[in-house]
N, CA, C and O atoms as a DFTB+ gen file, in Angstrom:
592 C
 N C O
     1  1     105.926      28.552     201.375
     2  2     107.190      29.075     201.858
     3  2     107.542      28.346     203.152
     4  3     106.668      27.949     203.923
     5  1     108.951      28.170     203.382
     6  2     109.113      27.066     204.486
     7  2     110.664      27.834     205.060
     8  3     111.700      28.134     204.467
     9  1     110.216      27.961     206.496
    10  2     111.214      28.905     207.211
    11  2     111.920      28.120     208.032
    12  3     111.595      27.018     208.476
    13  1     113.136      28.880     208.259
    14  2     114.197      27.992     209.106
    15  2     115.012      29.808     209.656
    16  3     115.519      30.728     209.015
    17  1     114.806      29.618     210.782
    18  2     115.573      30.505     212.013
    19  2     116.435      29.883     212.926
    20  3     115.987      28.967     213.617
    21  1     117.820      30.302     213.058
    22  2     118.332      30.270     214.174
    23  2     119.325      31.267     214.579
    24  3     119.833      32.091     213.818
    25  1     119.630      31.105     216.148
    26  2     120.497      32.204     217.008
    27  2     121.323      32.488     217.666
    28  3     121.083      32.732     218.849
    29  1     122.538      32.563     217.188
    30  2     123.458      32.874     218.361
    31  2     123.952      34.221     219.198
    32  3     123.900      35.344     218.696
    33  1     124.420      33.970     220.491
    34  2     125.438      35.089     220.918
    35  2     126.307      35.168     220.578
    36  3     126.531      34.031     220.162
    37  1     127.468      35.964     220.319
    38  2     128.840      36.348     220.000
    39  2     129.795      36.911     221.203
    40  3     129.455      37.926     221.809
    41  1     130.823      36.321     221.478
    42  2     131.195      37.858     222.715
    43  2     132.004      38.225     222.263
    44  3     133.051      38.096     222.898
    45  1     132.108      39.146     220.440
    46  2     132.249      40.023     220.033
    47  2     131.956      41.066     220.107
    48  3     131.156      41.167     221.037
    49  1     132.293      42.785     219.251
    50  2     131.404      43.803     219.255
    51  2     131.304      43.280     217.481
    52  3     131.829      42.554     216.637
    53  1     130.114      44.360     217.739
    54  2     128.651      43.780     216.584
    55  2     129.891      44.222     214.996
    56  3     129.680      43.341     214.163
    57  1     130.735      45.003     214.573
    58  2     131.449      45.465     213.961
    59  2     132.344      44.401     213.631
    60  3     132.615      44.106     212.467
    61  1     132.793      43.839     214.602
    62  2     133.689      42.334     213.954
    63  2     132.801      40.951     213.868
    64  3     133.172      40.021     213.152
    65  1     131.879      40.903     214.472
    66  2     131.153      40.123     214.373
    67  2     130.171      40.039     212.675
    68  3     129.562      39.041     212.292
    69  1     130.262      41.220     212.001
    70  2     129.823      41.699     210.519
    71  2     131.200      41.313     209.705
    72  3     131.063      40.956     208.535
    73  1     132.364      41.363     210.205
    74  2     133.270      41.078     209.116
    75  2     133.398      39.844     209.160
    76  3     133.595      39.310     208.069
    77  1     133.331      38.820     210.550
    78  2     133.827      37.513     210.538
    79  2     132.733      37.178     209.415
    80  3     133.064      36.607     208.375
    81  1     131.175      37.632     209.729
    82  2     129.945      36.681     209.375
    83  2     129.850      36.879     207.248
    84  3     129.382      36.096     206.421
    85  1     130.408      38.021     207.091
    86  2     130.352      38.507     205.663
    87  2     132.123      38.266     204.924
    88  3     132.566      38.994     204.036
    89  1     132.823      37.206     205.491
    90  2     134.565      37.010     204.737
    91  2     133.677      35.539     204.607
    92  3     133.717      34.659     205.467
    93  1     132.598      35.442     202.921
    94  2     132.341      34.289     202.660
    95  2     133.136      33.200     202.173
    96  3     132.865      32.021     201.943
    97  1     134.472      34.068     202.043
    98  2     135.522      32.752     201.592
    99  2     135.764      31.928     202.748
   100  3     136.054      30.733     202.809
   101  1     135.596      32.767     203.634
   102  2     136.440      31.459     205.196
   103  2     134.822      30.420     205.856
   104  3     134.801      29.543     206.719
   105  1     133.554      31.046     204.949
   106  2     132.307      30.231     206.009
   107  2     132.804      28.362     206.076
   108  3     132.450      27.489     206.869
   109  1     133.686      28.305     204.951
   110  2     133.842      26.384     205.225
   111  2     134.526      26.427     206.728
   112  3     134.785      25.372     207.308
   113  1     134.811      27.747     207.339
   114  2     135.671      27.391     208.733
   115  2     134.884      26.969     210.319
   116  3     135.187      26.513     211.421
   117  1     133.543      27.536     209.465
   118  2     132.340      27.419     210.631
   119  2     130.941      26.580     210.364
   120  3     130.155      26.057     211.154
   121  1     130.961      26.693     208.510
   122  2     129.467      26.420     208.250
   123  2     129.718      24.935     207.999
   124  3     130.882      24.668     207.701
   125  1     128.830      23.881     208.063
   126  2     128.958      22.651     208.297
   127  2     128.813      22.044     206.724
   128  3     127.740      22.026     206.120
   129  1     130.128      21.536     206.160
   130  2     129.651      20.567     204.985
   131  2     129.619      22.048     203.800
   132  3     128.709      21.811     203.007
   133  1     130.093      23.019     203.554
   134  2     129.764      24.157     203.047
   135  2     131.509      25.416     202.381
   136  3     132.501      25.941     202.886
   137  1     130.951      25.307     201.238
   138  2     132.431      26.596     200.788
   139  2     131.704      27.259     200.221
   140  3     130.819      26.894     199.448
   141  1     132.004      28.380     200.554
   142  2     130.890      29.514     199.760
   143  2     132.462      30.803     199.245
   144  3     133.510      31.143     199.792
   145  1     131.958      31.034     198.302
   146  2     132.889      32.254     197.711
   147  2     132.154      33.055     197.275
   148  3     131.004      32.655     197.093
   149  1     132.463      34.489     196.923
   150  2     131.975      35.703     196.661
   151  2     131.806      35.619     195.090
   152  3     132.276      34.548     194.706
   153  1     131.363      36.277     194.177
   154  2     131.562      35.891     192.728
   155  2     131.254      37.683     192.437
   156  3     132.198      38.439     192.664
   157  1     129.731      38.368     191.868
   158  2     129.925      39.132     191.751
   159  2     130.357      40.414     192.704
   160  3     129.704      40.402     193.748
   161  1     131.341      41.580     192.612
   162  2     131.654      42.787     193.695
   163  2     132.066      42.512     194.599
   164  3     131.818      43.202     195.588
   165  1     132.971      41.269     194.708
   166  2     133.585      40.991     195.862
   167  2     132.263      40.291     197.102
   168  3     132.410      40.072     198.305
   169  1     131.469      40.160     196.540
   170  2     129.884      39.734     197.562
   171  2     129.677      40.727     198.624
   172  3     129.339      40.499     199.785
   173  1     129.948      41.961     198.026
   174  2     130.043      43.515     199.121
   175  2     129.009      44.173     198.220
   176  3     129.162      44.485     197.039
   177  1     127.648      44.371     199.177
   178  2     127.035      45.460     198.723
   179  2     125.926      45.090     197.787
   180  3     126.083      44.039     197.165
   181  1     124.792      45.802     197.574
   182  2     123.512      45.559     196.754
   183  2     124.081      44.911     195.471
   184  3     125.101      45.325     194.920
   185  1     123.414      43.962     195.079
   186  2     123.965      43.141     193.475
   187  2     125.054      42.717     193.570
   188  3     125.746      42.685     192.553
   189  1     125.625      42.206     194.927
   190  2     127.003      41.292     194.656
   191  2     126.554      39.904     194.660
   192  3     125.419      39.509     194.392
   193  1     127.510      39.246     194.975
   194  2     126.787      38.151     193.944
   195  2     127.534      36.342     194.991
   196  3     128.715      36.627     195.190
   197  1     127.389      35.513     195.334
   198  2     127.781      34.887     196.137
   199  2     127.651      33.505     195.209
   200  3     127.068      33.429     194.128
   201  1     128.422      32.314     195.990
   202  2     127.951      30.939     195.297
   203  2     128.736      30.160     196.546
   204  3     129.772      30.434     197.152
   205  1     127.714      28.995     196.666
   206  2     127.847      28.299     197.754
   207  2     127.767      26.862     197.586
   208  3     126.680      26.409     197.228
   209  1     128.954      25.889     197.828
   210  2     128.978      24.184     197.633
   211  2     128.357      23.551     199.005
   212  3     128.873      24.095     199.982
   213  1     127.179      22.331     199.435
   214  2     127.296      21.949     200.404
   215  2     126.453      21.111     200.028
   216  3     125.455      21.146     199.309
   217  1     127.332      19.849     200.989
   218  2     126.825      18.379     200.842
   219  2     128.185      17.733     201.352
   220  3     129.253      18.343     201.414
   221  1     127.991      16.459     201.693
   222  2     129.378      15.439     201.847
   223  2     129.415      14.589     200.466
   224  3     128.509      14.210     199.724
   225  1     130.892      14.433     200.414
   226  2     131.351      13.036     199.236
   227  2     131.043      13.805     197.688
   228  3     131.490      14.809     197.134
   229  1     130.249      12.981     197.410
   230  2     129.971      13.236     195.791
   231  2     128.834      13.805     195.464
   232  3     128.619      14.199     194.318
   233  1     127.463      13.975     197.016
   234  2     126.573      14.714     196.505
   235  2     126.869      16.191     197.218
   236  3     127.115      16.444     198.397
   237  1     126.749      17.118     196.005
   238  2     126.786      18.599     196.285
   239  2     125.684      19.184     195.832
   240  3     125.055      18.718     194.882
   241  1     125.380      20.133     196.387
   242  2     124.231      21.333     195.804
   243  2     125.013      22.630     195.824
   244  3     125.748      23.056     196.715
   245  1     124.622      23.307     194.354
   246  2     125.170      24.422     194.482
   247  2     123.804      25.368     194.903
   248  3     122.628      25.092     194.664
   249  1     124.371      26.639     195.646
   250  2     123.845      27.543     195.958
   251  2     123.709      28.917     195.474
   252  3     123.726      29.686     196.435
   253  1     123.592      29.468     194.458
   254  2     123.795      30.775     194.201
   255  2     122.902      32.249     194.828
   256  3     121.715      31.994     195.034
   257  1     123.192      33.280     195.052
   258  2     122.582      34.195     195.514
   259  2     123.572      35.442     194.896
   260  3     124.703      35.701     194.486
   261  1     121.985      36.094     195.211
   262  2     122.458      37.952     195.076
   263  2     122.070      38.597     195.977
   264  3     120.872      38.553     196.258
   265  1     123.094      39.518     196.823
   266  2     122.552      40.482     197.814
   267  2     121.269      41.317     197.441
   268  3     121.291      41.749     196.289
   269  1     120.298      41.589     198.093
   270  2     119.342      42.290     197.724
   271  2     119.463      43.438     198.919
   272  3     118.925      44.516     198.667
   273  1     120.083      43.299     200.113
   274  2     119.706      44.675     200.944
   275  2     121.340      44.148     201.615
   276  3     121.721      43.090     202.116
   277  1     122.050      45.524     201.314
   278  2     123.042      45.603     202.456
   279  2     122.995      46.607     202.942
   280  3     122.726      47.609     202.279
   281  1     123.354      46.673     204.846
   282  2     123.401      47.541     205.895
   283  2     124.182      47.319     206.863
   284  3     123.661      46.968     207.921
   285  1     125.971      47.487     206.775
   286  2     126.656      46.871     207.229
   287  2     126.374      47.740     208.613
   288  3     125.848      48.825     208.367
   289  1     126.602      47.499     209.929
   290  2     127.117      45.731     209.923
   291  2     125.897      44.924     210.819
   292  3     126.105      44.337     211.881
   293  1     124.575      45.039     210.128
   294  2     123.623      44.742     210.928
   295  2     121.975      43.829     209.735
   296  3     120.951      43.197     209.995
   297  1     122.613      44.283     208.604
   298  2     121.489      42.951     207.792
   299  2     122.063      43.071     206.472
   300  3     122.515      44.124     206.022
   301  1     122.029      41.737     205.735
   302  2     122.467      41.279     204.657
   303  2     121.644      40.450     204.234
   304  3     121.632      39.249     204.505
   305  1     120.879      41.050     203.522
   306  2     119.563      39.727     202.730
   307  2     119.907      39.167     201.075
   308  3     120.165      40.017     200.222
   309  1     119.892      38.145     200.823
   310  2     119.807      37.663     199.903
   311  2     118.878      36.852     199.082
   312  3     118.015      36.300     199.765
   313  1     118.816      36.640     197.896
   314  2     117.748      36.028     197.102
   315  2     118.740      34.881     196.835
   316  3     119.913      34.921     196.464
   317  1     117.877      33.778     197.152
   318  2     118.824      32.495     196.400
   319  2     118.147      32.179     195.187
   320  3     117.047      31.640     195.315
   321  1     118.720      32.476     193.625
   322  2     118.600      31.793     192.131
   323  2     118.737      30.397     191.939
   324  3     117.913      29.918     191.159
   325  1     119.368      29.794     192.325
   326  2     119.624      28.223     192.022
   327  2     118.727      27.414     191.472
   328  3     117.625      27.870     191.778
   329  1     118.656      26.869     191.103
   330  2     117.980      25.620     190.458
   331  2     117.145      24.990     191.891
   332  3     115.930      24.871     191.731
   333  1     117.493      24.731     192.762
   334  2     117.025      24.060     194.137
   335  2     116.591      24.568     194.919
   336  3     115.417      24.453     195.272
   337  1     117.706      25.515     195.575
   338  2     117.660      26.327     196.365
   339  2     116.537      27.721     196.196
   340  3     116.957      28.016     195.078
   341  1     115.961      28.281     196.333
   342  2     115.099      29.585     195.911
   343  2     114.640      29.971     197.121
   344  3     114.431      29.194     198.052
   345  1     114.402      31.639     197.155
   346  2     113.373      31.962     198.270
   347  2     114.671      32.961     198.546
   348  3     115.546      33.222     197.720
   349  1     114.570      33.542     200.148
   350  2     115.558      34.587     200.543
   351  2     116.171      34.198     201.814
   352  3     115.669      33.572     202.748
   353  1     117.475      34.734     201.665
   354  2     117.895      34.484     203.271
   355  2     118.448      35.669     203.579
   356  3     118.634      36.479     202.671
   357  1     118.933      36.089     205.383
   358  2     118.640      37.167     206.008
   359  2     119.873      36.580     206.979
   360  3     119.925      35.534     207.625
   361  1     120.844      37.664     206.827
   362  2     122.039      37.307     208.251
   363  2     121.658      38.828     208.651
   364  3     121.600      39.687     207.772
   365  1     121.308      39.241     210.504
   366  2     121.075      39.881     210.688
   367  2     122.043      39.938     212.005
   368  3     122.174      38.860     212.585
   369  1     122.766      41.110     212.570
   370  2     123.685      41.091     213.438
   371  2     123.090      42.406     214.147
   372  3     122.971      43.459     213.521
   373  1     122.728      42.273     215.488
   374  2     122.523      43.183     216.553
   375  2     123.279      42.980     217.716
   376  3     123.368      41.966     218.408
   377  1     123.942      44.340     217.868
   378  2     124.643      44.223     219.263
   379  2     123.924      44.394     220.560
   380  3     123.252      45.417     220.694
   381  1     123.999      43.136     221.971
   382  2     123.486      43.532     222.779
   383  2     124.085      44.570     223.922
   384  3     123.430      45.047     224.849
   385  1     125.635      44.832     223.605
   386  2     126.172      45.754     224.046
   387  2     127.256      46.031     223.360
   388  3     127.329      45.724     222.170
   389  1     128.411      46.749     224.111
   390  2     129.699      46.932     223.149
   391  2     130.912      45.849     223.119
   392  3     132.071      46.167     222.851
   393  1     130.454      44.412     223.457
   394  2     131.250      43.350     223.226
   395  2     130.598      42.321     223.240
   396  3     131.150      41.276     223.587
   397  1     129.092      42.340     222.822
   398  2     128.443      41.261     222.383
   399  2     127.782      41.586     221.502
   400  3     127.514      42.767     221.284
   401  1     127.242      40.318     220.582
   402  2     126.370      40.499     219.526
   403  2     125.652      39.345     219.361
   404  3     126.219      38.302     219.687
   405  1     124.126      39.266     218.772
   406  2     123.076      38.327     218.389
   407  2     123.388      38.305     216.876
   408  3     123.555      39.296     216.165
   409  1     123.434      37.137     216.541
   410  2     123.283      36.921     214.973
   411  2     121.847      35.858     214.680
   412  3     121.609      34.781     215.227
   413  1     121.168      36.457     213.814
   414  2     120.322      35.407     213.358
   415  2     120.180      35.215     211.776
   416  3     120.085      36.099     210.925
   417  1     120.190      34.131     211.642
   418  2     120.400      33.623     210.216
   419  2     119.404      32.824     210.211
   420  3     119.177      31.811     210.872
   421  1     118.339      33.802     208.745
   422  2     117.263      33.308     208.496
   423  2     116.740      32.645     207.252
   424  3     117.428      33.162     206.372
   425  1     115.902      31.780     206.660
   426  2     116.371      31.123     205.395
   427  2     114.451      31.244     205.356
   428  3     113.723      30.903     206.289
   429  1     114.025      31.769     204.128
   430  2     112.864      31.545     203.868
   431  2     112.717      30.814     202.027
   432  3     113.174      31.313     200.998
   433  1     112.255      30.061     202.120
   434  2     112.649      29.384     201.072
   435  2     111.433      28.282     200.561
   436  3     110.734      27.590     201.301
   437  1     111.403      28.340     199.073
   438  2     110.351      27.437     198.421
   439  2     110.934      26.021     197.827
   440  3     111.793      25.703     197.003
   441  1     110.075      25.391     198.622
   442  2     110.507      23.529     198.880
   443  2     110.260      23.172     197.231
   444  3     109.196      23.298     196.625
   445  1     111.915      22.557     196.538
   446  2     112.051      21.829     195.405
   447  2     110.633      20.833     194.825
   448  3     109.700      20.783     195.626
   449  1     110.518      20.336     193.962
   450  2     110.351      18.669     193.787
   451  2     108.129      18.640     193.856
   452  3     107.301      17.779     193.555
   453  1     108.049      19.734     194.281
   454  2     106.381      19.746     194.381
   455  2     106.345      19.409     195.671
   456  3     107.000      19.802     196.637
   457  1     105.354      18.505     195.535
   458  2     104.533      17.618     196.794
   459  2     105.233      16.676     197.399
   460  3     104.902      16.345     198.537
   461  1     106.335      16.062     196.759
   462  2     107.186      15.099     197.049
   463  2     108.308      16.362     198.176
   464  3     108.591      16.393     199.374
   465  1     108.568      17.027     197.258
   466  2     109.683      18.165     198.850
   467  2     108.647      18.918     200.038
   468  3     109.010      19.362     201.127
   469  1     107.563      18.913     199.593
   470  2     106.383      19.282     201.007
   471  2     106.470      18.093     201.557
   472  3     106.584      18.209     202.777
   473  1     106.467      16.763     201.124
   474  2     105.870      15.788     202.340
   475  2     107.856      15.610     202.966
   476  3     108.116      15.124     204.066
   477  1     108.283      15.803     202.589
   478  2     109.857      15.339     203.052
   479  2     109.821      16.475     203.795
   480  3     109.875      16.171     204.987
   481  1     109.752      17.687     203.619
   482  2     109.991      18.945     204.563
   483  2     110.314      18.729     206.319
   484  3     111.172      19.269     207.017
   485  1     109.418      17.878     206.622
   486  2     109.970      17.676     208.256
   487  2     110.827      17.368     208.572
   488  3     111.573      17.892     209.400
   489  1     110.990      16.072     207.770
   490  2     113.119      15.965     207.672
   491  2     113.837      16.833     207.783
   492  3     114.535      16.995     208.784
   493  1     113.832      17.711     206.623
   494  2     114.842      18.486     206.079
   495  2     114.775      19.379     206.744
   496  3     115.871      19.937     206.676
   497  1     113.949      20.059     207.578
   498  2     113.920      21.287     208.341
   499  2     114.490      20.925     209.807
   500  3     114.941      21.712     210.639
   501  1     114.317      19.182     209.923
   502  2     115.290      18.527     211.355
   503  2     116.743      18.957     211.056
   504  3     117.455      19.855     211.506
   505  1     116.917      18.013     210.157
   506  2     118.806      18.413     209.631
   507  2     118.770      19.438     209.561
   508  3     119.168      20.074     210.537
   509  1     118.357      20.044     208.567
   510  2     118.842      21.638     208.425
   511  2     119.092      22.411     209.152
   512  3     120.112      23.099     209.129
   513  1     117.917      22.476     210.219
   514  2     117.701      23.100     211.813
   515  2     119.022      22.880     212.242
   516  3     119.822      23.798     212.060
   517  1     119.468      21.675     212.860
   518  2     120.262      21.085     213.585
   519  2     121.709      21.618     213.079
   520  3     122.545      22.096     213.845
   521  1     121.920      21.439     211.417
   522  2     123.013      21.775     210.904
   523  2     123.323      23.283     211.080
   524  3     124.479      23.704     211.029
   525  1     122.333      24.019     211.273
   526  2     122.256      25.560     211.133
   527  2     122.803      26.242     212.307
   528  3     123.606      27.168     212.417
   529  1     122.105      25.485     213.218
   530  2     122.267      25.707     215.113
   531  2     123.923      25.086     215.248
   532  3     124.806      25.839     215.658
   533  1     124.151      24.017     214.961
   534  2     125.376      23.680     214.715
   535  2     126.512      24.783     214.441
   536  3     127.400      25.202     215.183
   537  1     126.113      25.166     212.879
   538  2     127.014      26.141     212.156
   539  2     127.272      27.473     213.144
   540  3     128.374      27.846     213.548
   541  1     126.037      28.066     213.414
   542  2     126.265      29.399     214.637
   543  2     126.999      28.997     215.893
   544  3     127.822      29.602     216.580
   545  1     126.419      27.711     215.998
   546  2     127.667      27.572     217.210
   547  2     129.207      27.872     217.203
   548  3     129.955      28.484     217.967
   549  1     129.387      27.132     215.922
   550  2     130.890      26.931     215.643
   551  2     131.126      28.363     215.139
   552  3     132.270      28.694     215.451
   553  1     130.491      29.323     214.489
   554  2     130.606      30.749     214.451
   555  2     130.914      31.280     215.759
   556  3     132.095      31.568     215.951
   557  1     130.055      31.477     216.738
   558  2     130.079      32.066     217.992
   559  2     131.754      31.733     218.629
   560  3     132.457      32.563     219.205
   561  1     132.074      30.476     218.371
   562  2     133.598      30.416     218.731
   563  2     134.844      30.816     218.344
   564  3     135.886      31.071     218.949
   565  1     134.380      30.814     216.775
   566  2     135.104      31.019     215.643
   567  2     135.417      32.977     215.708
   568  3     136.544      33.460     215.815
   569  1     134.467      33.580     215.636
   570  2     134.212      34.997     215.357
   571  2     135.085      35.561     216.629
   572  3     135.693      36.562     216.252
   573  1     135.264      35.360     217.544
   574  2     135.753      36.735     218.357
   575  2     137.339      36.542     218.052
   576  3     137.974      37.344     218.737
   577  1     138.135      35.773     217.282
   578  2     139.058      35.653     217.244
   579  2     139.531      36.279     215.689
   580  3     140.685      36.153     215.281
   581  1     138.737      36.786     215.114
   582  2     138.743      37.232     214.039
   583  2     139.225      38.246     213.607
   584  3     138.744      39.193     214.229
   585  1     140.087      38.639     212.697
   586  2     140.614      37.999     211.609
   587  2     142.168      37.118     212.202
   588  3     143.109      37.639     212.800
   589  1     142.063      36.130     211.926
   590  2     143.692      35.468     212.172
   591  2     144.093      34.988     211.111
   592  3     145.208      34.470     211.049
């Protein structure tokens, strides 16, 4: 299993900071290289159902997932199904008061390809890292202005 954490502040309250982070139609507005849409239940709630494009140009990976735990507006875990992608991820939103909030978005996940995606793993957990820390950034700016 091969983990990837990262964290931002918000100077939101934790309540809009759950709607910006869960309106998966708009994540191409923050998440880097990425369109994700809702598929089953509107992607609201235990067994909804999500699907996610990301890559540049002509290579894409799709992403699929199913909510496995919702607790609005403070954790949303998912199982990723995909062909590639597998393992669980975790958007978790805690307020540190009543106009800020911590988001951490967590990805635990089993490396493709065998031994060949274990020895590449250091790479991919550089980019990924980087792209991830990236993405919350551009969230953290994105979110307190939310919904426009």
């Amino acid at each position: 299993m091969f983990e990837l954490v990262e964290q931002v502040i918000v100077d939101a309250p934790a309540a809009r900071v759950w709607q910006a982070l869960t309106a998966w139609d708009r994540q191409s507005e923050w998440v880097i290289a990425t369109r994700a849409y809702a598929t089953d239940l509107a992607g609201q709630g235990v067994g909804g159902g999500l699907a996610a494009f990301t890559g540049l140009g002509p290579i894409r990976l799709k992403d699929t997932m199913v909510i496995t735990e919702w607790l609005p507006p403070s954790v949303c875990r998912v199982r990723h199904t995909g062909r590639v992608i597998r393992g669980t991820g975790v958007f978790q939103v805690e307020p540190t008061d009543d106009r800020r909030a911590v988001v951490t978005w967590s990805e635990h996940l089993t490396m493709p390809f065998g031994r060949v995606g274990e020895a590449c793993w250091p790479v991919v957990r550089l980019v990924a890292s980087r792209l991830l820390r990236r993405s919350l950034q551009r969230f953290a700016a994105w979110a307190p202005a939310y919904p426009r």
